[in-house]
N, C-alpha and C positions, 0 to 999 in steps of 0.2 A: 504494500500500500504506500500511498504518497501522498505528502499537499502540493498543492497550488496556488500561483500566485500569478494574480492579472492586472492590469492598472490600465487607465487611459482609453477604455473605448470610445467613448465620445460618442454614444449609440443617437442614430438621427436615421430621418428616413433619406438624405441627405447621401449616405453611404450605406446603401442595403445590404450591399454583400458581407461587412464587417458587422453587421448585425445577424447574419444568417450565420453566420461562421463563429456567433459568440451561444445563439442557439443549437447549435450543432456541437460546440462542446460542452454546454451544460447536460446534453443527452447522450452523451458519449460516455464510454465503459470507464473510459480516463475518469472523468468526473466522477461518474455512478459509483466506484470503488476508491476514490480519494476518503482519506483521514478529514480533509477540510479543504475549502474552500476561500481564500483570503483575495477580496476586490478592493485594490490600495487606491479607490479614488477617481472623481471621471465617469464614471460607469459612463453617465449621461452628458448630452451636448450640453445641457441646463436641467437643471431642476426647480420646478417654480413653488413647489411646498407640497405636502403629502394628501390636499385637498385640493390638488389642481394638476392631478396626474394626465400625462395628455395619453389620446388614442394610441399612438405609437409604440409607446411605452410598455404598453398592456401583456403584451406577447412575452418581451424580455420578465417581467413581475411574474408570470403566471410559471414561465419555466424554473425561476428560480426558485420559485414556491414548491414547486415541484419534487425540484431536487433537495430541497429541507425535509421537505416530508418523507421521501426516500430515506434519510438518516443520514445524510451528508451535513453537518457543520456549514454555514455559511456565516463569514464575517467579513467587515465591511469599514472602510477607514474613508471620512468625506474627503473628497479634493475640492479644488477651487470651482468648481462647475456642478456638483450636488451638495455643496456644503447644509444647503436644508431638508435633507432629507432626517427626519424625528423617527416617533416609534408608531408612526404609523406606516414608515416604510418599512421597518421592522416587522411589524405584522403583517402587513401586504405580501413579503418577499420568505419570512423566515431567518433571515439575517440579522444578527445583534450588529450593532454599530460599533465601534470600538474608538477608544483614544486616540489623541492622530500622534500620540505618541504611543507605541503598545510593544512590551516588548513579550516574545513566545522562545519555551526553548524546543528548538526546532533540532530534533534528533541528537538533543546531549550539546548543539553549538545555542549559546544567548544573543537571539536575533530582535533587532529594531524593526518593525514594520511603521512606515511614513507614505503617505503620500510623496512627500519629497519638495514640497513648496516651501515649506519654511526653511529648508538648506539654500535658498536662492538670494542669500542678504545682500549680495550687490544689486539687487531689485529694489532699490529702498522703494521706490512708488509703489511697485505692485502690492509687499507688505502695508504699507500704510493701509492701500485699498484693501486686504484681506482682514488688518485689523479693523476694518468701518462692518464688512459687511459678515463678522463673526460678533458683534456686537448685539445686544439683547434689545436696545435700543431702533437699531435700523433694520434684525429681522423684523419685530414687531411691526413697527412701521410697513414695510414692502408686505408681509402675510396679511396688513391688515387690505390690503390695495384687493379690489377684482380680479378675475382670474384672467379678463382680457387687459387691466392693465399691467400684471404680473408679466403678462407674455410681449406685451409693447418695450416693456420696460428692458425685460432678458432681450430682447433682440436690439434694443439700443448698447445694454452694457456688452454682448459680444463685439458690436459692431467697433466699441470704442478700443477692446482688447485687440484686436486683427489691428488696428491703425497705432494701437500703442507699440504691438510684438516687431511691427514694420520699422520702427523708430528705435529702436533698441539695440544695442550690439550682442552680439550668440556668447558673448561670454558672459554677459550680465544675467541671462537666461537659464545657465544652468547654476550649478552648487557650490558654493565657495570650499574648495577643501578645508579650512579652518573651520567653518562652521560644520562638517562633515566630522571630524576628528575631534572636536568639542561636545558634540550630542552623541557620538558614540561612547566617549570616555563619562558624558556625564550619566548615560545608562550603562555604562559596565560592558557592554558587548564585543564578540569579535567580527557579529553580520550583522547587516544593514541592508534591507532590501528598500528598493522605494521606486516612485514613478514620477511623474508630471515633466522632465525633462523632456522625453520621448526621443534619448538617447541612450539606448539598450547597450550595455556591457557588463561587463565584470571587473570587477578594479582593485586589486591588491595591493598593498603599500603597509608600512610600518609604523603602527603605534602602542607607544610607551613600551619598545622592547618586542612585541608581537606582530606578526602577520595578519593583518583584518584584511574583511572582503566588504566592497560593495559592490550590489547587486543594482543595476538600472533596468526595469522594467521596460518591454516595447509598448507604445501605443498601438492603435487599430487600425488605421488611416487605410495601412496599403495589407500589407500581410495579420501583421496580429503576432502572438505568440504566448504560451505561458510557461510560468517558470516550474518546474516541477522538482521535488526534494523529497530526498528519504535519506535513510541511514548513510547510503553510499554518497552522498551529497546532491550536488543542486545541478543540472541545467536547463537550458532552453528546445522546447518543442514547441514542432506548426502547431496551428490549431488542427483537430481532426476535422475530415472530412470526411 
């Protein structure tokens, strides 16, 4: 047996095939027979709150219900693009939501699972923005909005993210390794798995004396991929097909 580890689909109708190929692995033998099931974030292109589920959506909720009720584990860490999903996604799906810092000992190694947005500190803008819209203040505010201003609104703030991500240098983009080597040391680990970069590798380097790995998750856009671990350790497979 093995877990899994996916990050970044970005599921829309937008890109069909990366949603068919995320249906196809939740009903796969892979899935049906995993220990767990970990989605670091992203699932969705937007999530507008857990009472303004759109049509689309429906298909991915019901299979992953599915596979909870099979006896598969499912857990579930917000990125910057479902960070509202509450306990009624929880209930919808079968997934508990976890810390978006969480750490698991994952076959005898002490693994970090993150989204991976908060290791992006030379983004000072975009944190600011993540600090406004993790605030109790401004969810309230936007939940309390209609379901058709919810959805004006999400398509105004992607819009402004695509013209901000344009303006940006690729290295501001990804991870600061200080900030890397800081939150690992400050949870004790030797793995770090995480996403939102959508710069898939494996990355080994030295701290305090030890060999640590981080793990970068693929996104969905073109191929997809998850990460798969067990005793023997960790790598990367297609999705099935």
């Amino acid at each position: 047996m093995a877990t899994l580890f996916v990050s970044d689909l970005h599921l829309t109708t937008e890109r069909p095939a990366s949603g068919q190929a995320f249906l196809d692995l939740l009903e796969s033998d892979q899935a049906r027979q995993a220990e767990a099931l970990y989605i670091l974030g992203d699932l969705f292109e937007i999530w507008l709150g857990d009472d303004a589920v759109v049509d689309e959506y429906r298909s991915y909720i019901e299979a992953l219900k599915r596979l909870s009720e099979s006896g598969v584990p499912l857990y579930f860490i917000q990125g910057n693009r479902d960070f509202l999903t509450k306990s009624g996604f929880e209930a919808m799906t079968g997934a508990r939501i976890l810390d978006h810092h969480t750490v698991i000992d994952l076959y005898g190694i002490p693994t970090l699972l993150m989204h991976g947005d908060l290791l992006c500190t030379d983004d000072v803008d975009y944190l600011k923005f993540r600090d406004m819209i993790l605030s109790r203040q401004w969810q309230d505010e936007f939940l309390s909005k209609s379901v058709n201003e919810r959805v004006e609104y999400g398509r105004m703030l992607r819009e402004k993210s695509r013209e901000a991500m344009q303006g940006k240098q690729e290295m501001i983009m990804d991870v600061n390794q200080q900030a890397v080597e800081d939150t690992m040391r400050e949870f004790g680990v030797t793995h770090l798995i995480h996403g939102h970069t959508h710069r898939p590798a494996v990355h080994h380097f030295e701290l305090d004396g030890k060999t640590v790995t981080r793990t970068v998750l693929p996104d969905w856009y073109e191929q997809g991929g998850v990460l798969r671990c067990d005793e023997t350790g960790c790598e990367f497979q297609p999705v099935p097909s």
